[in-house]
MMTF fields as JSON, N, C-alpha, C and O atoms, coordinates in Angstrom:
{
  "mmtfVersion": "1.0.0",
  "mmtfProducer": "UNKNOWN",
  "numBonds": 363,
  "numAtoms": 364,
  "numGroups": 91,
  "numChains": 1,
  "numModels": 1,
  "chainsPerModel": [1],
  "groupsPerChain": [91],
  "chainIdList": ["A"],
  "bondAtomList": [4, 2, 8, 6, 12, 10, 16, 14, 20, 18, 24, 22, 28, 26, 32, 30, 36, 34, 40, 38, 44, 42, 48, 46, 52, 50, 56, 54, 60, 58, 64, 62, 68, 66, 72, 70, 76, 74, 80, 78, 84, 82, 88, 86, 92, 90, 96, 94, 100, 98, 104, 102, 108, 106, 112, 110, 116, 114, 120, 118, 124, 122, 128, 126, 132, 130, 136, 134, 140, 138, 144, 142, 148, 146, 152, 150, 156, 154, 160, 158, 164, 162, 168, 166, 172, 170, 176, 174, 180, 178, 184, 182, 188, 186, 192, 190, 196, 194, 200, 198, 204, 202, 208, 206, 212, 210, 216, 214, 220, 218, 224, 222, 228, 226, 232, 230, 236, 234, 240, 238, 244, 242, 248, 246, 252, 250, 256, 254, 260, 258, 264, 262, 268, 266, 272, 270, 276, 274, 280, 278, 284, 282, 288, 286, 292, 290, 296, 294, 300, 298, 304, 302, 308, 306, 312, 310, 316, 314, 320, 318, 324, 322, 328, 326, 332, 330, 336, 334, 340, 338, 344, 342, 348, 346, 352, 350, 356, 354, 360, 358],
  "bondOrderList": [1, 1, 1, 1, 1, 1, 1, 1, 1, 1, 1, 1, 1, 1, 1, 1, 1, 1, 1, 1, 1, 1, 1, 1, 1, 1, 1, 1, 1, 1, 1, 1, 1, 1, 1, 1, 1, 1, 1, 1, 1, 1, 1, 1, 1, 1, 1, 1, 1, 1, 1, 1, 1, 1, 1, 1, 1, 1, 1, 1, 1, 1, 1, 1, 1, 1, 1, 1, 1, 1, 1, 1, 1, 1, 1, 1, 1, 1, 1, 1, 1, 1, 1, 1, 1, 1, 1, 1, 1, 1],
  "groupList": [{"groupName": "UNK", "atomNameList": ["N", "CA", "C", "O"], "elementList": ["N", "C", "C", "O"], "formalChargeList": [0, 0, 0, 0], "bondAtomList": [1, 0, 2, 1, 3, 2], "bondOrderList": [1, 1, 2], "singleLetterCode": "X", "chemCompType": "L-PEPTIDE LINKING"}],
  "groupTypeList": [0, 0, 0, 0, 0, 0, 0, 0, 0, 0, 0, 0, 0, 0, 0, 0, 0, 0, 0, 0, 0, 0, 0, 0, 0, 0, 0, 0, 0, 0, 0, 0, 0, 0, 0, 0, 0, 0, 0, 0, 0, 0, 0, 0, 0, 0, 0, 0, 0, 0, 0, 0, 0, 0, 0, 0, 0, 0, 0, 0, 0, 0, 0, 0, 0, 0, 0, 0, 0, 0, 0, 0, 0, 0, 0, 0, 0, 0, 0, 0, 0, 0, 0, 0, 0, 0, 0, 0, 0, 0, 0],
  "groupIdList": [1, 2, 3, 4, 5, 6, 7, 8, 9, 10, 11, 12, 13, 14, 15, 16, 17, 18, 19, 20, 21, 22, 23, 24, 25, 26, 27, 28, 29, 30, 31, 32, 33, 34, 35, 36, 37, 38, 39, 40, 41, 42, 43, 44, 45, 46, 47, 48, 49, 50, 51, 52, 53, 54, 55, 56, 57, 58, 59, 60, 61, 62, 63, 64, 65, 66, 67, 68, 69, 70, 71, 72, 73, 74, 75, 76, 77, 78, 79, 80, 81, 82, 83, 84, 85, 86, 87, 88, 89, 90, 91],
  "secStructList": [7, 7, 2, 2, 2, 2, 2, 6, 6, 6, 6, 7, 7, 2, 2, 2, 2, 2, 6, 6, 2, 2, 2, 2, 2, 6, 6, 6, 6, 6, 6, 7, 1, 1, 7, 1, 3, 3, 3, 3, 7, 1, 1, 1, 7, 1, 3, 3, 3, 3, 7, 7, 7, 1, 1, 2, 2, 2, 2, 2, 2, 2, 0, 0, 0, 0, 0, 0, 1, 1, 6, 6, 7, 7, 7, 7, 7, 7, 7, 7, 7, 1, 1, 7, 7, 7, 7, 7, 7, 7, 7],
  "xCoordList": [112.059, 112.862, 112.409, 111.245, 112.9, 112.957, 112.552, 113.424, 111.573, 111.14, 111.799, 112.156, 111.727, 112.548, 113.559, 113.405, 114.472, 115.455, 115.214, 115.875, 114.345, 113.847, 112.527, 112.233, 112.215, 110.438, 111.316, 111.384, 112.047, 112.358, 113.093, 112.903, 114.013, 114.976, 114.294, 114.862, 112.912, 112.298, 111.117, 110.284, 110.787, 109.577, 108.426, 107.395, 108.334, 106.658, 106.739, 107.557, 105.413, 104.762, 104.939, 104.962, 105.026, 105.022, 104.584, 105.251, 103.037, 102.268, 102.787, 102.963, 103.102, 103.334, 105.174, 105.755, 105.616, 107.514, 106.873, 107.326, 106.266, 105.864, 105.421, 105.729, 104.371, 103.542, 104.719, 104.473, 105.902, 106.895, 107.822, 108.168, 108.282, 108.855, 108.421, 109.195, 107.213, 106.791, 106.63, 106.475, 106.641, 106.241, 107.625, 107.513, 108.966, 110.106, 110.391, 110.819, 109.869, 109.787, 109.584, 110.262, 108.224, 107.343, 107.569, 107.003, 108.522, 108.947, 110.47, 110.923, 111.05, 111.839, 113.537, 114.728, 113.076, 114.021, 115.443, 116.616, 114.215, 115.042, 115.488, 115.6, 115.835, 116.327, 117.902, 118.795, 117.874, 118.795, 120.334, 120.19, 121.591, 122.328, 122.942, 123.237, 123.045, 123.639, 123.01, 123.503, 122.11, 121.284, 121.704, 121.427, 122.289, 122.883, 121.764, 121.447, 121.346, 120.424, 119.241, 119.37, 118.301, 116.702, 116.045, 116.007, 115.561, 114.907, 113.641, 113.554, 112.33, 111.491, 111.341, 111.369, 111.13, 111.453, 110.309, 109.236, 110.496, 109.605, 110.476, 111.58, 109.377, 109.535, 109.681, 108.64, 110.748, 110.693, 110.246, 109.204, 110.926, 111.136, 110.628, 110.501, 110.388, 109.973, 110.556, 110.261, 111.904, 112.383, 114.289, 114.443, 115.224, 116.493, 117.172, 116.968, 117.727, 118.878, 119.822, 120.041, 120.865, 122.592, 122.755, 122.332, 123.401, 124.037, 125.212, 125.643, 125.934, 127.083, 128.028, 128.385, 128.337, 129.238, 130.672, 131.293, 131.187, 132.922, 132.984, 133.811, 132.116, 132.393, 131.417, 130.58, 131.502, 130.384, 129.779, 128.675, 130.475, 129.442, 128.827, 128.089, 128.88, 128.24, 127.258, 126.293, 127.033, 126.459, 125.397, 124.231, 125.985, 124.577, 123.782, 122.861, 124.746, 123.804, 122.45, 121.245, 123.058, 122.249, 120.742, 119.547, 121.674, 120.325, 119.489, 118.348, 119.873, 119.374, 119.008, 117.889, 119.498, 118.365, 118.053, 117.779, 117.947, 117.452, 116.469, 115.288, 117.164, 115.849, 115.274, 114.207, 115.508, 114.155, 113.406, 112.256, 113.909, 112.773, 111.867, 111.081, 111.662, 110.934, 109.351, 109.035, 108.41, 107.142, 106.894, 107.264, 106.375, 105.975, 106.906, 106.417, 108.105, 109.363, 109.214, 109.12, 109.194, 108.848, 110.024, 110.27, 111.143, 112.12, 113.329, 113.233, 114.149, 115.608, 116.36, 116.594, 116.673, 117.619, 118.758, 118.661, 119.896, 121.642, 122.364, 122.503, 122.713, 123.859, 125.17, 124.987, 126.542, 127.809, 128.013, 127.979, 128.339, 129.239, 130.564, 131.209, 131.136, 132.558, 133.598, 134.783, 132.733, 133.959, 132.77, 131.716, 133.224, 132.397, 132.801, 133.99, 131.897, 132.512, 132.425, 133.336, 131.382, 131.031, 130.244, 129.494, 130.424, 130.005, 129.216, 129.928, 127.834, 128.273, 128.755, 128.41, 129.487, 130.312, 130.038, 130.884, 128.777, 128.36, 127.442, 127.187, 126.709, 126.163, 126.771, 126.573],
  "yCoordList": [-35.29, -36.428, -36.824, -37.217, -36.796, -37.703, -39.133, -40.001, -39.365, -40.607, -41.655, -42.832, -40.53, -41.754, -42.969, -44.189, -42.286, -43.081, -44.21, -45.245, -44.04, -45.386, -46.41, -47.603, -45.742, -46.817, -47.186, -48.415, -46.608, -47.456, -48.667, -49.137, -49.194, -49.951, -50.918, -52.008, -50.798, -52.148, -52.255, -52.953, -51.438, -52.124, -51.321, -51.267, -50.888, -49.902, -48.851, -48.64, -48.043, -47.051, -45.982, -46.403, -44.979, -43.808, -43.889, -43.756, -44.191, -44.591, -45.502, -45.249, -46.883, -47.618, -47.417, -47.912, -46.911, -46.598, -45.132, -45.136, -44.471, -42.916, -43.367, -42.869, -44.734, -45.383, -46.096, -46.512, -46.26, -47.47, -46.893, -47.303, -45.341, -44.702, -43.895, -43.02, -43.925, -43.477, -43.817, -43.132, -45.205, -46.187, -46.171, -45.98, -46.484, -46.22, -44.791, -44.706, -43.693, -43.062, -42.328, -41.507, -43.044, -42.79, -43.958, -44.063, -44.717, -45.95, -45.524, -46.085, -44.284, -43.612, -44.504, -44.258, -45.212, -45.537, -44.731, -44.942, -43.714, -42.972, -41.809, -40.78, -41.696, -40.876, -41.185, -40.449, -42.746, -43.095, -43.06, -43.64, -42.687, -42.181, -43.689, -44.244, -44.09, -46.076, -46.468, -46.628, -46.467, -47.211, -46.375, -45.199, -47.085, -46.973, -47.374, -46.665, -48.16, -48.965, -49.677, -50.293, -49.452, -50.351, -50.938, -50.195, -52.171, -52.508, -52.909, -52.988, -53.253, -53.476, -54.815, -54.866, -56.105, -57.814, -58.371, -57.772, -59.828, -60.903, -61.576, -61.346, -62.719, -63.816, -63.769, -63.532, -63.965, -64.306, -62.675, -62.419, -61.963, -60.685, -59.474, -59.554, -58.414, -57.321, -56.734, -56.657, -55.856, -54.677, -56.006, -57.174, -54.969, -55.684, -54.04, -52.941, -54.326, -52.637, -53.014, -54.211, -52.101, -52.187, -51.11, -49.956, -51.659, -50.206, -50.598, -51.715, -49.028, -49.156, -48.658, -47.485, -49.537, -48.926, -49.162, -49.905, -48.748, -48.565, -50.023, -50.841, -50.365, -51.701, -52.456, -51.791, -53.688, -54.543, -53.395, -52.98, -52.757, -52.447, -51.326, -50.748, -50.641, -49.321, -50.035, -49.282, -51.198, -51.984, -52.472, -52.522, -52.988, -53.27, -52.105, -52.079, -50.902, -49.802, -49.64, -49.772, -49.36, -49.118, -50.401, -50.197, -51.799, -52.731, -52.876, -53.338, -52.616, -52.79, -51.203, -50.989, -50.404, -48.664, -48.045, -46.873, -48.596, -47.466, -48.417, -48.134, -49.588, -50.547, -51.197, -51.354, -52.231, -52.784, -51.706, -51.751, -51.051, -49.893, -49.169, -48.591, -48.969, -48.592, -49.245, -50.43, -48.024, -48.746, -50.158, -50.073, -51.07, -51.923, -52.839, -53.841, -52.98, -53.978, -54.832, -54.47, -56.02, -57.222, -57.955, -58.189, -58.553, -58.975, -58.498, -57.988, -58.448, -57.56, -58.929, -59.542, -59.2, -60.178, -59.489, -58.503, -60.37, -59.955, -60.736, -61.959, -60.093, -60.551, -59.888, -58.697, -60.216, -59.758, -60.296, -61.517, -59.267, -59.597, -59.83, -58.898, -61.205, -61.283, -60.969, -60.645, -61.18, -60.541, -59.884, -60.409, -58.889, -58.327, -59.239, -59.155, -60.175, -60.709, -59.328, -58.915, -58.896, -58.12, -56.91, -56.896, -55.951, -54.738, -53.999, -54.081, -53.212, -52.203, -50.968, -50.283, -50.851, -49.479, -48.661, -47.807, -48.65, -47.711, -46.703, -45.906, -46.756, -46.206, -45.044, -44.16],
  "zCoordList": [-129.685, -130.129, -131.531, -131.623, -132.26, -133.786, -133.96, -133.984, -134.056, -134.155, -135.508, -135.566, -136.484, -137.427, -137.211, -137.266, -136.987, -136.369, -135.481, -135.557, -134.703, -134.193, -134.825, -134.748, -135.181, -135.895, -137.028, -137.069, -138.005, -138.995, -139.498, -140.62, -138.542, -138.255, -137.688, -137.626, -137.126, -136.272, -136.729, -136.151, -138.086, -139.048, -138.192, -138.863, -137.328, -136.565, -137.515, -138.411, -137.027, -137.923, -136.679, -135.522, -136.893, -135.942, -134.503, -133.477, -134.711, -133.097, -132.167, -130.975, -132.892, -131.514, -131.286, -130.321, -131.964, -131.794, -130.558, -129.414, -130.808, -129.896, -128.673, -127.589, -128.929, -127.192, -126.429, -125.297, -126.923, -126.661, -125.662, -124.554, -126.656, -125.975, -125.174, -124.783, -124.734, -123.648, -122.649, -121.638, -122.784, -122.094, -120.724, -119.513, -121.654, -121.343, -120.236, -119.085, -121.339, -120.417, -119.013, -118.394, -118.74, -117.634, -116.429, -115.341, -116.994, -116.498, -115.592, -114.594, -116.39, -115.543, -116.513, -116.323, -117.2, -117.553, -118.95, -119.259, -119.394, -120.469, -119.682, -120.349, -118.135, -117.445, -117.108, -116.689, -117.506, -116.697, -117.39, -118.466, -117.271, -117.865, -117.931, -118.989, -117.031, -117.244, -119.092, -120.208, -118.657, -120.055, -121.348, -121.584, -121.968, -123.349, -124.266, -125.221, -124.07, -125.587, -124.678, -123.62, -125.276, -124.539, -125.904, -126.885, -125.981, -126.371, -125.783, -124.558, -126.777, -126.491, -127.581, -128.811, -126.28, -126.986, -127.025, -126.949, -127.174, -127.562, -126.621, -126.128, -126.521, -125.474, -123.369, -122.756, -122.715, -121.407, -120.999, -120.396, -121.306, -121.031, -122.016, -123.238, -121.245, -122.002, -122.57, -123.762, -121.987, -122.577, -122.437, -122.08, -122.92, -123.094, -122.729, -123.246, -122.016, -121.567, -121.746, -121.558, -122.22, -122.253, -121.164, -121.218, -120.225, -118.892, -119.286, -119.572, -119.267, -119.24, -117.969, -117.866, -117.155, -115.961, -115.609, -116.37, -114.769, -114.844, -114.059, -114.463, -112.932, -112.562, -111.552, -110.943, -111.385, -110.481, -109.65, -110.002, -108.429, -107.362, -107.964, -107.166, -109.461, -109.695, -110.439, -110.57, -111.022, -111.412, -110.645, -111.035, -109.076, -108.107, -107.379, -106.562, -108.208, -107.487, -108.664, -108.452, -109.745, -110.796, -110.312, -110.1, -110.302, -110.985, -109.101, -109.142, -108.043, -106.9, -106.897, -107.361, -106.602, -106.672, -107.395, -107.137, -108.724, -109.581, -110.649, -110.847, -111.298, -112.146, -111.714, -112.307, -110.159, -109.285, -108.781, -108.343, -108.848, -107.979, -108.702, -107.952, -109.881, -110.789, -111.13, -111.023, -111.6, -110.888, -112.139, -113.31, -111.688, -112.823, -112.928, -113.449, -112.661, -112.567, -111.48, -110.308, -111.913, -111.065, -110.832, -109.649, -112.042, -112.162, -112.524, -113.64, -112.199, -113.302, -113.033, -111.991, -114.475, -114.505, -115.456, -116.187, -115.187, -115.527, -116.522, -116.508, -117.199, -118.043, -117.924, -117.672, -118.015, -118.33, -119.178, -119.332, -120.103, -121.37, -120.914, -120.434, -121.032, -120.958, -122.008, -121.934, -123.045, -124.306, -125.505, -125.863, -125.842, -127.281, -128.623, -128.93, -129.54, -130.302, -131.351, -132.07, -131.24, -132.693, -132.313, -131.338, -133.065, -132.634, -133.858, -134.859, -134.172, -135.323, -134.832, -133.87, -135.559, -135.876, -136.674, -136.941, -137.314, -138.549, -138.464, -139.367, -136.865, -135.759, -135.873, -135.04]
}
């Protein structure tokens, strides 16, 4: 994997963008084809996921068998986006 693309856009230096995504990794979460985008945050929460699914119940499969169940996950909390105000597109 190409690390550029990710350490440079969020200001890290090689090592901790490489420990981050490993972290992710071994976490089982860069397996998961739902997850579009992961961050790694500040404040209540650790990481921030975008899943993308066709609808609610493929949604409670994802966040009830596949991200509570993962080792080290204590909480999974939810958001729905009800409307996209803004998007980049330059991606």
């Amino acid at each position: 994997m190409a690390l550029e693309p990710l350490f440079r856009p969020v200001g890290l230096s090689p090592s901790p963008c490489l420990r981050r995504v490993r972290q992710l990794e071994e976490a089982g979460v860069t397996r998961l084809p739902e997850v579009v985008h992961s961050h790694h945050i500040t404040g209540n929460f650790d990481y921030l996921l975008q899943v993308e699914v066709p609808d609610l119940p493929a949604y409670e499969d994802v966040h009830a068998n596949q991200l509570a169940g993962l080792p080290g996950v204590a909480t999974v909390t939810s958001y729905v986006t009800m409307k996209t105000l803004s998007a980049d597109t330059t991606a």
